[in-house]
C-alpha positions, 0 to 999 in steps of 0.5 A, a space after each residue: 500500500 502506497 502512502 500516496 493512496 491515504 493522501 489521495 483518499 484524504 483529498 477526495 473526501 475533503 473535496 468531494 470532487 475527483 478533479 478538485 481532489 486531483 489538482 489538489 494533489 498536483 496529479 492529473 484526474 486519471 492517474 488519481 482516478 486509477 489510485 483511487 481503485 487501487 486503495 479500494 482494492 488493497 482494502 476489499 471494499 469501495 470507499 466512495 459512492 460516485 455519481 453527477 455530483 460528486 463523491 460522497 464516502 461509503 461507510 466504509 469510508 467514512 469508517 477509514 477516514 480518521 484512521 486515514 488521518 492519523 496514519 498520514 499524521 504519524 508517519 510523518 511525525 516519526 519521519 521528522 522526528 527521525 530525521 532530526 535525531 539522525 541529523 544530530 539536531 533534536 533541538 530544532 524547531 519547524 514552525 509555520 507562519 502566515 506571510 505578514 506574521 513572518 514579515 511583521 510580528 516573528 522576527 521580534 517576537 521568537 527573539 524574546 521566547 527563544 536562545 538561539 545558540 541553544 538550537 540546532 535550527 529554526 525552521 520557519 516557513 511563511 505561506 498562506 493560511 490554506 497552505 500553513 494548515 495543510 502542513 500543519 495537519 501533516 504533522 510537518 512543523 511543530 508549530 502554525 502561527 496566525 491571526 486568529 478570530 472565533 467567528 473564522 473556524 480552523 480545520 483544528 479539531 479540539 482534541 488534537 489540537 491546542 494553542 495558546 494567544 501571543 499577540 493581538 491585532 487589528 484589521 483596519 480598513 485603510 486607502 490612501 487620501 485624497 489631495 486634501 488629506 481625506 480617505 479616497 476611498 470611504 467607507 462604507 461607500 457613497 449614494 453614487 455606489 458601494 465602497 472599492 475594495 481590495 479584498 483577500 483571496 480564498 487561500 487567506 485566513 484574514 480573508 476568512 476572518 473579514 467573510 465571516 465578519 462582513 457576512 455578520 453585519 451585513 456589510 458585502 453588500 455595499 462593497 465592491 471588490 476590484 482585486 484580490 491577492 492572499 498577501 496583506 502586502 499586496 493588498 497595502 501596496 495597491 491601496 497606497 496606489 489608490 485603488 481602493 480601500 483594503 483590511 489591514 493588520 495593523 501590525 503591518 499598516 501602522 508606520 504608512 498611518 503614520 507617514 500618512 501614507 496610507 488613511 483610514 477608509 471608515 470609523 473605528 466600527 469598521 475595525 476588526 479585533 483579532 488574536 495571534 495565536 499559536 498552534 500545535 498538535 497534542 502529540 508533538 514530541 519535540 523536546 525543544 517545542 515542549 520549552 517553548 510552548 511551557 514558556 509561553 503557556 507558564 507565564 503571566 500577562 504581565 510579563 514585559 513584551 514589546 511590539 503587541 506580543 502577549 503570553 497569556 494563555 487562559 487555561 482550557 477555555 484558551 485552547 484551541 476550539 474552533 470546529 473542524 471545518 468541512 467546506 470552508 471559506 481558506 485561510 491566508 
């Protein structure tokens, strides 16, 4: 039995649709197709019902399904931590962030928390929220660093899952000004039509965040998206040329507020608060993981810290939480 089949056979009953599942997985639709029926030949029994819409998971299937997941999890899991023992480097931490987290708030942040001549080596890698959590889930970083908000679920499920808050963050709603200094882009829009917006692609988690939050207040609909890119910085960087209103962290805004180079596109209603938070799987086994995370986890919130990093963490009400999505808007 190939590994590949369990990461295939997790792909489609994600997606539900074999061209979905097949793109997902980097193989054309008849290669995955064929390792699909090979995966319910080893096991004896069909996995999935297809038909017009889709593929849907037999009991059978649905009985394979988390046993699935925690196969791909451990193997992966015993390969890094082998690895690492091989390398000599059992001290070495893997941490995955979202791209302005990296560019912003770790830097200053894994400096405070983090001896690094007492490390092999810190491994960070920056990516989308979609693309951290897949990482994540396979159990190939020790660590996912990301804004976070309750009304945006995670694909973490609770029992596998903890993290603790690092950070706090503000999605503000900035554009650049006009001549006389005002927003040229103003919130939420003007009689003549709705406000331009420079939005969050799927694979964005603040993009989750802000669908989740403007589907709450009833705000889409008096906006009109004109681009989209999962990079904050991309988005700041439209927005200073004036094509729009975007939300931004301000973590990542706040010095082109402070120059003026950016202003804000609405009042403080339309802020958005949200968390930095660290996650990390239950069954981690990384020595180097466990002081970071008991550091961050046993101290108080009154500990000295710099930029907006906090280490509090609350006790179990401050683990992870959120449910297991199914369909879901992806994270940044």
């Amino acid at each position: 039995m190939d590994l590949d089949w369990l990461k295939d056979f997790l792909a489609l009953a994600d997606e539900g649709n074999f061209s979905r599942a097949a793109e997902a997985r980097h193989v054309s639709q008849p290669a995955f197709s064929r390792r699909i029926r090979a995966l319910e030949e080893w096991i004896g029994a069909p996995l999935f019902v297809r038909g017009a819409q889709g593929a849907s998971l037999t009991p059978a299937g649905a009985h394979l399904r988390p046993l699935a997941e925690d196969i791909a999890h451990s193997l992966q899991r015993a390969r890094r931590e082998t690895k690492a023992v091989g390398e000599g480097a059992t001290a070495s931490l893997s941490i995955a962030a979202t791209h302005a987290l990296s560019f912003t708030f770790f830097p200053g942040w894994i400096r405070q928390h983090v001896r690094f001549e007492a490390l092999g080596t810190l491994n960070l890698i920056s990516d989308s929220m979609e693309a951290c959590e897949a990482i994540m889930l396979g159990g190939e970083v020790d660590f996912l660093l990301c804004h976070h908000h309750p009304d945006a679920p995670t694909r973490f499920e609770a029992g596998r899952f903890e993290s603790v808050r690092v950070g706090r963050d503000t999605l503000v709603p900035v554009c650049a000004p006009d001549a006389a200094g005002r927003p040229a882009w103003r919130l939420p829009g003007r009689p003549e039509g709705p406000a331009r917006v420079l939005a969050y692609s799927q694979a964005s988690g603040l993009g989750r965040i802000l669908a989740a939050q403007q589907a709450d207040k009833g705000e889409a609909g008096s906006l009109e998206t004109v681009f989209t890119s999962h990079l904050a910085a991309t988005l700041m960087s439209m927005a200073r040329q004036g094509h729009g209103a975007a939300w931004l962290p301000l973590t990542l805004a706040e010095e082109d507020l402070a120059r003026a180079d950016l202003v804000r596109a609405g009042a403080e209603e339309f802020d958005i608060p949200i968390e930095i938070r660290l996650f990390r799987s239950r069954d981690g086994r990384n020595p180097a993981a466990d002081v970071l995370w008991n550091r961050l986890t046993g101290q108080r919130d009154d500990t000295p810290r710099s930029a907006m990093a906090d280490t509090k963490s609350t006790g179990p009400k401050d683990a992870a939480n959120a449910p297991s999505a199914g369909p879901h808007q992806p994270g940044r």
